[in-house]
N, C-alpha and C positions, 0 to 999 in steps of 0.2 A: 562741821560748818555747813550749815542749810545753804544763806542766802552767800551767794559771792559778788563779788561786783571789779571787773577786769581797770586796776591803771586806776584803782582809788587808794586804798590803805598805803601809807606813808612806806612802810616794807611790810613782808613777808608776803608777797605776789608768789604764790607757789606756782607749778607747771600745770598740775592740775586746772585749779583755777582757772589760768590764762587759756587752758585747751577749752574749757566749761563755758567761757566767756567768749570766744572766738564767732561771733555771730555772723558775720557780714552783712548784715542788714543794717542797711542805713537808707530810708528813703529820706529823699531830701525836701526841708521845707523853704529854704534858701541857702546860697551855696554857701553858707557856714553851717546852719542849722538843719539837724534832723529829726523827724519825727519821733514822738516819744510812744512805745506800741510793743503787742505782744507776738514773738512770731508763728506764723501759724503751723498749722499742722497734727494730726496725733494716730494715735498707734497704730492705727488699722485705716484711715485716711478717712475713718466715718466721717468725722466732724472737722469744721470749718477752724477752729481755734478750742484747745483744750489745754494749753498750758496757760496756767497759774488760776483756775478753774476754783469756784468755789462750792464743799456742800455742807452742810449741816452736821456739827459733830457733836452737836447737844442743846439743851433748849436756846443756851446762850450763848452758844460757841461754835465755830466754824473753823475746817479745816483748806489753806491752801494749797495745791498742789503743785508738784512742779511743772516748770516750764521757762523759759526763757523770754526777757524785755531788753528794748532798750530804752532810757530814761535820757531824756535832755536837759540840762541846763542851760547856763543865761549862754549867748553867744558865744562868750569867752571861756564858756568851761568844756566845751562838747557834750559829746552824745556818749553816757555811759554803759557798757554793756553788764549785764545783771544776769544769773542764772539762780533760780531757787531748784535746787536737788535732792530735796525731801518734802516732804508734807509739813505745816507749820499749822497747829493751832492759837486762833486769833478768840478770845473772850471779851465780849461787848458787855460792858453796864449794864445794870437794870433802868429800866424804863422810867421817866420823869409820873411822879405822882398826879398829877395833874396833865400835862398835855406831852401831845408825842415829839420825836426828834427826828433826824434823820443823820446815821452815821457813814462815813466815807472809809471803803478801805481802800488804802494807795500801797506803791509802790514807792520807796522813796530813800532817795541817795541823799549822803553827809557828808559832804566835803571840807573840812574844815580852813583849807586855802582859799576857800572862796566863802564861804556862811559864818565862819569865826563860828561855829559853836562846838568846838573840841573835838568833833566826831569823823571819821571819815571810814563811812560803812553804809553799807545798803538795807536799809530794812523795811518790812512788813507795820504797817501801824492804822489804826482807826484812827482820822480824825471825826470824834465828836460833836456831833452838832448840838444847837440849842434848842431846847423844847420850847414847843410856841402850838396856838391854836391848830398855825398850817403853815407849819415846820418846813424848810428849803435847806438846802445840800450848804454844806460849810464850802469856803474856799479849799480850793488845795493848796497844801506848803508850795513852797518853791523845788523847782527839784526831783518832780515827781509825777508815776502815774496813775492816774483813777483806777481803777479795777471793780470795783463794786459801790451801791449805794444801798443801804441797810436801813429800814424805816422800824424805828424803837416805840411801838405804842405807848400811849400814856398806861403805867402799871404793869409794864411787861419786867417777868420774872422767870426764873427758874421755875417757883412755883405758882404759878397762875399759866403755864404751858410755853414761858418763851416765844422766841421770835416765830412770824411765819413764814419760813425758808422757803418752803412751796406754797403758799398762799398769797405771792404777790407783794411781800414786805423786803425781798432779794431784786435789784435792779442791776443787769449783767452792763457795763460800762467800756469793756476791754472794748483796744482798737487794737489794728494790726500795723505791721511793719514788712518790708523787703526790700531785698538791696534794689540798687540801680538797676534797670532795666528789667527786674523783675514785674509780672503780673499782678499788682497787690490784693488779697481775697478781702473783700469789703466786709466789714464787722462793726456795725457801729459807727462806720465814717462814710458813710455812702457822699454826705454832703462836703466833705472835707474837700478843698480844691487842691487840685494838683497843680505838682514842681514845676513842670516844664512841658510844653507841647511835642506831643509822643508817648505819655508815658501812657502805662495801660491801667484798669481794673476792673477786673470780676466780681458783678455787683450780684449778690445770691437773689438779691429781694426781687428783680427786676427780671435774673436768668440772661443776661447778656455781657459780653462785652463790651468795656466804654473806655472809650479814648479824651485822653484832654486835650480839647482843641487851643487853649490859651485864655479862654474867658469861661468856658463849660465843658463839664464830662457831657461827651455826645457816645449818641449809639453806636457800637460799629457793626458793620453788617453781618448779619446773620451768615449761618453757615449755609453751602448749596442747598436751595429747599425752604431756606426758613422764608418768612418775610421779611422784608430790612423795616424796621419801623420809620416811621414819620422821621424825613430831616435827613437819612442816615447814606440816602441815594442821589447823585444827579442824574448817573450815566447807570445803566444796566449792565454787569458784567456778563451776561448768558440769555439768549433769544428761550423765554419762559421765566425769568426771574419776575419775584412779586415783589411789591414795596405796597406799604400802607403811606395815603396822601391825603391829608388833613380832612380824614374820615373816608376817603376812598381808597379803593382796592384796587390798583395798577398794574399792567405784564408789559413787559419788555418786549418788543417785537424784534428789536434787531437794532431800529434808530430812533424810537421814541416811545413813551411810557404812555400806554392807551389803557383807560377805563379798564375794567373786565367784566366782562358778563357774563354770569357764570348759565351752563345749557341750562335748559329750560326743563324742568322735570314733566314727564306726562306719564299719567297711569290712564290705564284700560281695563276695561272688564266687561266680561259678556255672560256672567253669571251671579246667584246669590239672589235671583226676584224669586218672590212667591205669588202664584195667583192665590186672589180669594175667591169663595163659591160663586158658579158661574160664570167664570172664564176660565182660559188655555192663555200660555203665554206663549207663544210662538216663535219670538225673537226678543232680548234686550242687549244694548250695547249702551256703552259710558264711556267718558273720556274727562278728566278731569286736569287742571294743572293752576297752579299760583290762588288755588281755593276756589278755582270757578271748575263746578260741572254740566256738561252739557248728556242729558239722555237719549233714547229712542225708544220705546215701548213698542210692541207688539202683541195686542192680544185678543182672544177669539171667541164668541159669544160660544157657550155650548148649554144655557138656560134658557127659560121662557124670553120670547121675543117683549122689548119695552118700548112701549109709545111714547111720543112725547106730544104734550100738547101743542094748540094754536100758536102760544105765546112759549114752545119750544122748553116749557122746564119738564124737567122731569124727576123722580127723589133720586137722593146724590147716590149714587151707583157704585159703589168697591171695586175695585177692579184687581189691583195688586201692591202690595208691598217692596218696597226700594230696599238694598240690602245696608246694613249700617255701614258710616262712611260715604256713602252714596247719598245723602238726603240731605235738605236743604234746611240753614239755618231758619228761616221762619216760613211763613206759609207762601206758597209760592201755586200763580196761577197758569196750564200752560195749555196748549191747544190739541184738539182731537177730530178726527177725520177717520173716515171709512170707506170713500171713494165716492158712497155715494148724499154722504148728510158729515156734517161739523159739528162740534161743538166745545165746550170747556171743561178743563178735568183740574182738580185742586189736588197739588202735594203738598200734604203735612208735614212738619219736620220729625213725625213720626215714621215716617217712609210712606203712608197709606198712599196710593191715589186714589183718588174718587172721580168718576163722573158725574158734573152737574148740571151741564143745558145740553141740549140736541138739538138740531133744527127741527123747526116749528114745523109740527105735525107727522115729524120724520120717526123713523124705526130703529132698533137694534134687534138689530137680526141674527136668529144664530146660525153660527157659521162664516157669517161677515168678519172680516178683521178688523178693529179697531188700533188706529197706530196717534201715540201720544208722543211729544217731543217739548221738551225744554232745556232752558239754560238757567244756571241760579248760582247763587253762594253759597258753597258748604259754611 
């Protein structure tokens, strides 16, 4: 006997059985009624829910595995406990010739004290959907739990390669279940509202725990360290606690939740320029932070001395190369001096500097230092 089902068959309730059935899980959806769900768990604690699991055991046919549910009926009949304890092969129809369906495999208890239809046994069944252009899920019997939804293309066969099991025609439906007071591992019901305020569940999709407050599952707060999200904080438990505030990042100081802002990153460097011919670089320093760089150039004529005209130009001059990282998004003009003449130098967002004016009728001289300075956007 595969499927069992605890306090249904009229007699022969074996002890087995009743051990097999023995679940204690009933989360409650009102204090008579409980939720109808799969309970979690599996062998090695990989996975979230692996019993009553389904996979492919032919083009047209699927095997379910064990696991244990509980199944709810109308008020008056309770919450039935169910264990499947073998593998059950389930065979779906072939595919409507013309357009697709989509079939249901449930879970589903016969009580015949309460449905009048002779039976009183728990078992595995497809319900059939209708084929139609764009095909929607049949109702479920009474009685019973979803488990899967099976999309039948128009023309699916054994021989034209059956269902696609791993191609997205398999829709996993299971829900979970646990007793009172348990933690419930979310599968499928993330939106399902909870019993009573207090209760708990561990939502995977989200990675937190959430509490039902009486209208909604709320966050609960994070572990030491994490951030409590939005909503999940009034008071700080710990002088360094963070909370996220309707887009802002907050720290606890001790009696009130202040902004944070986080240090200021600054890099430096005093390396990486190249001169180009005819100069010495004598000194460069940098200092950069939140995208702005600020330079200082230092460099020393050691070529022919360069005049500048009346009207102070003179041809744009080389001088040296900014090291990558270093150099300004576009062209950027900055100013130059020798102590004893000025004028202006262009950095490329290739790193080059060039000198371009000098004062009017002034020299570069070699041996003179030349010191250029700017601020810019990387």
């Amino acid at each position: 006997m595969a499927l069992r089902s605890g306090w249904l068959p009229p007699t022969g309730q074996t002890r087995v059985t009743t051990r097999l059935t023995s679940l204690g899980a009933v989360t409650p959806a009102d204090p008579l009624v409980s939720r109808s769900g799969i309970l979690p768990g599996s062998t090695d604690g990989t996975y979230r829910v692996s019993g009553l699991s389904l996979t492919s055991s032919g083009p047209m046919s699927a095997t379910i595995h064990a696991g244990r549910a509980v199944v709810q009926g109308t008020n008056n009949q309770g919450a039935y406990p169910v264990a499947l304890d073998a593998d059950t092969v389930l065979t779906f129809g072939d595919g409507d010739p013309l357009n697709p369906r989509i079939d249901l495999v449930v879970l589903r208890v016969y009580d015949d004290e309460f449905d009048h239809l002779t039976r009183s046994e728990a078992v595995l069944e497809i319900v059939r959907g209708e084929p139609k252009a764009q095909p929607t899920a049949p109702s479920a019997p009474p009685a019973s739990l979803v488990l899967f939804s099976v999309r039948v293309k128009a023309g699916t066969s054994a021989g034209t390669g059956g269902i696609g099991w791993t191609s997205g025609d398999l829709t996993d439906l299971r829900t979970t279940v646990a007793a009172v007071g348990g933690i419930l591992p979310v599968y499928n019901n993330a939106g399902v509202p909870g019993s009573y305020p207090g209760q708990y569940q561990d939502n995977d999709n989200t990675h937190y725990l959430q509490r039902w407050s009486g209208t909604g599952w709320v966050a609960y707060p994070k572990e030491i360290g994490g951030v409590a999200p939005n909503g999940a904080l009034s008071v700080g438990s710990y002088i360094g606690q963070f909370r996220e505030n309707n887009g802002t990042l907050q720290r606890w100081n001790g009696t009130t939740w202040a902004a944070y802002q986080p240090p200021v990153e600054v890099e430096t460097t005093t390396s990486g320029i190249t001169a180009l011919p005819g100069w010495t670089v004598l000194a460069f320093s940098a200092r950069r932070t939140r995208g702005i760089a600020t330079v200082l150039i230092s460099v020393t004529r050691n070529g022919a001395d360069i005049n500048a005209n009346s009207a102070g130009n003179i041809n744009d001059e080389p001088l040296c190369t900014l090291p990558a990282g270093w150099r300004p998004a576009f062209d950027h003009e900055a100013s130059a001096c020798d102590g004893f003449a000025d004028g202006g130098a262009y950095i490329a967002p290739s790193g080059q500097v060039n000198l371009r004016t000098w004062s009017p009728n002034g020299a570069l001289v070699a041996g003179r230092s030349v010191r250029i300075s700017a601020t810019y956007v990387l």
